[in-house]
C-alpha positions as CSV (number, residue, x, y, z in Angstrom):
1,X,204.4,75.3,61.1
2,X,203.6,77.7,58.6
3,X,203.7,76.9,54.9
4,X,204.3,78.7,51.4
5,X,200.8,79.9,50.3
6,X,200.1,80.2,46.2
7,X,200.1,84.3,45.7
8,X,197.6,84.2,43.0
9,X,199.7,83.1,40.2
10,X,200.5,79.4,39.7
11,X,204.4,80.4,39.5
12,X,204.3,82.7,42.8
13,X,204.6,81.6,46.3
14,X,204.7,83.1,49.6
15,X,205.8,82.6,52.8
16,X,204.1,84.4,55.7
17,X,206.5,84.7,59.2
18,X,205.6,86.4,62.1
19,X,208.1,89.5,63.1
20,X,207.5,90.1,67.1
21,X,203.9,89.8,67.0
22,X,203.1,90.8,63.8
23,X,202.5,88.7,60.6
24,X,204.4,89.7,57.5
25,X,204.1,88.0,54.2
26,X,206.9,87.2,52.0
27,X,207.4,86.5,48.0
28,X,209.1,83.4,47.7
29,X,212.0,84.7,45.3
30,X,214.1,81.8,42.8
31,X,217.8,82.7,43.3
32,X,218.8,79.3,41.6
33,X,216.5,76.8,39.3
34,X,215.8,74.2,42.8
35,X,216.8,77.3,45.0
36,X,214.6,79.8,46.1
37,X,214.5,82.3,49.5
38,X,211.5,84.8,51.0
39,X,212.2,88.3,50.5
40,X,211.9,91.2,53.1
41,X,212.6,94.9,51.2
42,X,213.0,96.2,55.2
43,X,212.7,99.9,53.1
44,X,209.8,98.8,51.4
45,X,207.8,97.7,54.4
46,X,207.1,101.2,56.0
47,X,207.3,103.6,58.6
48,X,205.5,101.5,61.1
49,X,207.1,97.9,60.6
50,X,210.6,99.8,60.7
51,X,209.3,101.0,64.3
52,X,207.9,98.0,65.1
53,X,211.4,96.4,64.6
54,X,212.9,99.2,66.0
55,X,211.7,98.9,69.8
56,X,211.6,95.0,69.5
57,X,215.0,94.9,69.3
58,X,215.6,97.3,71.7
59,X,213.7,95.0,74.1
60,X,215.7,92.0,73.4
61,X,219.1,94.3,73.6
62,X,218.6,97.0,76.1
63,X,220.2,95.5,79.1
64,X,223.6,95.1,77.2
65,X,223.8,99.3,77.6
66,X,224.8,99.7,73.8
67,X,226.4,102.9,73.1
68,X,226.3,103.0,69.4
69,X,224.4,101.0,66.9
70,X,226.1,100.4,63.2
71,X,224.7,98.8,60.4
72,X,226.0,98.5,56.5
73,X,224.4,100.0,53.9
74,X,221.4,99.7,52.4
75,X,219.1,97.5,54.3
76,X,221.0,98.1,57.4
77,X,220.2,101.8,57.8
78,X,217.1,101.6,58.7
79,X,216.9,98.8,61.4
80,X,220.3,101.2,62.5
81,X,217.9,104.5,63.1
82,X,215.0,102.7,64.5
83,X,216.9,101.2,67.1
84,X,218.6,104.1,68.0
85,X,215.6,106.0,67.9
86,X,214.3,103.0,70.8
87,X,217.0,103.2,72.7
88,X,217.3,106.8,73.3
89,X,220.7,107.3,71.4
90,X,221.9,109.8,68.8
91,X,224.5,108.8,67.1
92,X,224.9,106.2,64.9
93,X,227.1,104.5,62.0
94,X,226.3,103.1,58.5
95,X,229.0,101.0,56.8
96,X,229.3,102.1,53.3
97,X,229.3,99.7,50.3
98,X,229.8,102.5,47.4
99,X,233.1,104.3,46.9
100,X,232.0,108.2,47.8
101,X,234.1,110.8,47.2
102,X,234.4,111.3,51.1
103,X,235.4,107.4,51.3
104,X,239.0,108.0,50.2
105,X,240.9,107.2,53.1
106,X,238.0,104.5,54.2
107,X,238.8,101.0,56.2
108,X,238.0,98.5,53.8
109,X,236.9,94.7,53.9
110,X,235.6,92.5,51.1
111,X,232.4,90.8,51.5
112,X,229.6,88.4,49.5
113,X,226.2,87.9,50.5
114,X,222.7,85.9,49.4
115,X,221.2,88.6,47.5
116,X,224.0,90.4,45.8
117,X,226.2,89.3,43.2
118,X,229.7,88.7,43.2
119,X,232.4,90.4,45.7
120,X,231.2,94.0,47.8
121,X,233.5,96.2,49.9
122,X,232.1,97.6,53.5
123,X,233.9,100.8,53.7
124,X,234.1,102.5,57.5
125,X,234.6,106.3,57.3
126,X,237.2,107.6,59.6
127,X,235.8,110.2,60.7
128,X,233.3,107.8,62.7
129,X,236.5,106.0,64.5
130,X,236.5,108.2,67.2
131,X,232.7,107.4,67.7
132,X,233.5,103.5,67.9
133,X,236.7,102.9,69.8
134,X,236.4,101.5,73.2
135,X,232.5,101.6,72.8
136,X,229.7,99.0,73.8
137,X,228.4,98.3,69.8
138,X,225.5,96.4,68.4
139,X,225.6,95.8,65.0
140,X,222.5,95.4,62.9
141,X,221.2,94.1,59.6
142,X,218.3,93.3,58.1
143,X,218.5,89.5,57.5
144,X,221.3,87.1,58.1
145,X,221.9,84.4,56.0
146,X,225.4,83.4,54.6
147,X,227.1,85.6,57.7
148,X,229.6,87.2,55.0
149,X,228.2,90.1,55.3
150,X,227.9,90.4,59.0
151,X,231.4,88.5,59.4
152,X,232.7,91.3,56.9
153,X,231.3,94.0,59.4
154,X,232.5,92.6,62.5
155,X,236.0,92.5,61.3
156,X,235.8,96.2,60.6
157,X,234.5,97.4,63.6
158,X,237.0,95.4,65.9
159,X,239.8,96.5,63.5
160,X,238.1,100.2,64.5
161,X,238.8,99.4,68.4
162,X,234.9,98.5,69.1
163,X,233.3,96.3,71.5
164,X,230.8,94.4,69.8
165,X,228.3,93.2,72.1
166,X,225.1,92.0,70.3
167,X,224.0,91.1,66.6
168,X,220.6,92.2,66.3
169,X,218.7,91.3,62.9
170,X,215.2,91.1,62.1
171,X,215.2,87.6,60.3
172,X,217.7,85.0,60.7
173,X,217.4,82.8,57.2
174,X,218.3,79.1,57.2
175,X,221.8,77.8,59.2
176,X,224.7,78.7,57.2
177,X,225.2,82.0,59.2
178,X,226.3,80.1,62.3
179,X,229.2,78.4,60.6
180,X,230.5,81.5,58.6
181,X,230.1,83.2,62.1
182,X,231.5,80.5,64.5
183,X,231.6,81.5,68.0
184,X,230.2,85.1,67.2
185,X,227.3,83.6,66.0
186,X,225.9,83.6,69.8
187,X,226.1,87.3,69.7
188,X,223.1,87.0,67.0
189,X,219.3,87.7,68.4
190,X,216.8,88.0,66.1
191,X,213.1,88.9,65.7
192,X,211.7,85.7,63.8
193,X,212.9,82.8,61.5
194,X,212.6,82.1,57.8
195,X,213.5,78.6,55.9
196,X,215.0,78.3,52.5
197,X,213.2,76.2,49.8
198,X,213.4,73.8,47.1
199,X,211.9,72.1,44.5
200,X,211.1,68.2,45.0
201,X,212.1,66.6,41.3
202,X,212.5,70.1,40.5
203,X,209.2,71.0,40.3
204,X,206.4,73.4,42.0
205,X,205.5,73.9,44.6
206,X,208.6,75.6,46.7
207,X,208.9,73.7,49.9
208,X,210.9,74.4,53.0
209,X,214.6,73.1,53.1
210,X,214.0,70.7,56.2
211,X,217.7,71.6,57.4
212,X,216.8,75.5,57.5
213,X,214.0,75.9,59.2
C-alpha cells in the first residue's frame, strides 16, 4: 500500500496513486483541522495525462457503444473531450455551473460537492436536448467523492430523456459516493483509487482513513 510521503516541508504531505499505469503524485490538501484529501487539478496536469486518461477510459467503456459523452463544468471538460477524442465521436456536452447569458431557459438542479463550498447549480442548455434524448450516455468527471455532484448530473440528463450507461471518472475518493449514488453507483468505473486522511490525536503526519481506502 502506498503511503503519504513528506513534500519537503514538515507541514506538506503527498500521496502518490497510480492512474492506468502511470504514477501521479498528489498534495495532500486540509479541508477540515483532522480532515484532509489529495488533490488532482485534471487541467493542471497536461496535455498528455488528459490523453492518457482519455483512451484509458475508452478501454474500460468502449464496448457499451456510447453515443455521447457529458461532463459538468470545470473539471469535467476535459476528461469529456479526451474521451470523445478516444472513442472517435464528435459531439459532446458540458453541464454548466455559471449562469451565461445563453443559460436562460436552462434545466436546472442543485448540487454540493467536496471541494466547493456551499450549494452549485448544473445547468443543461437546451439546445443540447436534442443531442441526448434516447441516446447511449456516459457521463464523466474528474473525481468522485460525495456523489452529489454526479447524483446532481444524472438527474439532469434522465430528466433530458438520456440513457445513461457508464460513469467513467479518473479517481474514485474514499466510500461515501456509493451511498449518495445507491444502485447507480455500479455504473461508476474508474482509473485508480485515493483514501482520505486524518490526523491521529490531531496531529502530523496525515494518515489514510482506514474506511476509505
Amino acid at each position: 500500500m502506498t503511503h503519504p510521503e513528506t513534500t519537503g516541508k514538515p507541514d506538506e504531505q503527498s500521496w502518490t496513486v497510480e492512474i492506468a499505469g502511470r504514477e501521479v503524485v498528489l498534495p495532500i490538501i486540509p479541508i477540515k483541522p483532522d480532515f484532509a484529501i489529495s488533490l488532482l487539478m485534471v487541467i493542471d496536469a497536461g496535455v498528455s495525462f488528459g490523453e492518457h486518461c482519455g483512451r484509458a477510459l475508452a478501454e474500460k467503456l468502449a464496448h457499451l457503444k456510447p453515443e455521447v459523452i457529458v461532463g459538468p463544468a470545470t473539471l469535467g471538460i476535459p476528461v469529456a473531450i479526451e474521451l470523445s477524442r478516444a472513442l472517435g465521436l464528435d459531439k459532446y456536452v458540458i453541464l454548466q455551473k455559471s449562469p451565461k447569458i445563453h443559460l436562460g431557459d436552462a434545466l436546472e438542479q442543485n448540487i454540493t460537492a467536496i471541494t466547493s463550498k456551499g450549494q452549485q447549480r448544473l445547468l443543461l442548455d437546451r439546445r443540447a436536448l436534442p443531442l441526448l434524448r434516447g441516446r447511449r450516455v456516459v457521463l464523466v468527471d474528474d473525481v468522485v467523492a460525495s456523489g452529489g455532484s454526479l447524483a446532481g448530473a444524472l438527474a439532469l440528463l434522465r430528466q433530458a430523456g438520456a440513457d445513461v450507461v457508464a460513469i467513467g471518472t479518473i479517481l474514485t475518493e474514499a466510500h461515501d459516493w456509493r451511498k449518495r449514488l445507491g444502485a447507480d453507483a455500479a455504473l461508476v468505473q474508474g482509473l485508480a483509487h485515493i483514501p482520505q486522511f486524518t490526523r491521529i490525536n490531531g496531529e502530523a503526519p496525515w494518515t489514510p482513513i482506514p474506511d476509505s481506502l
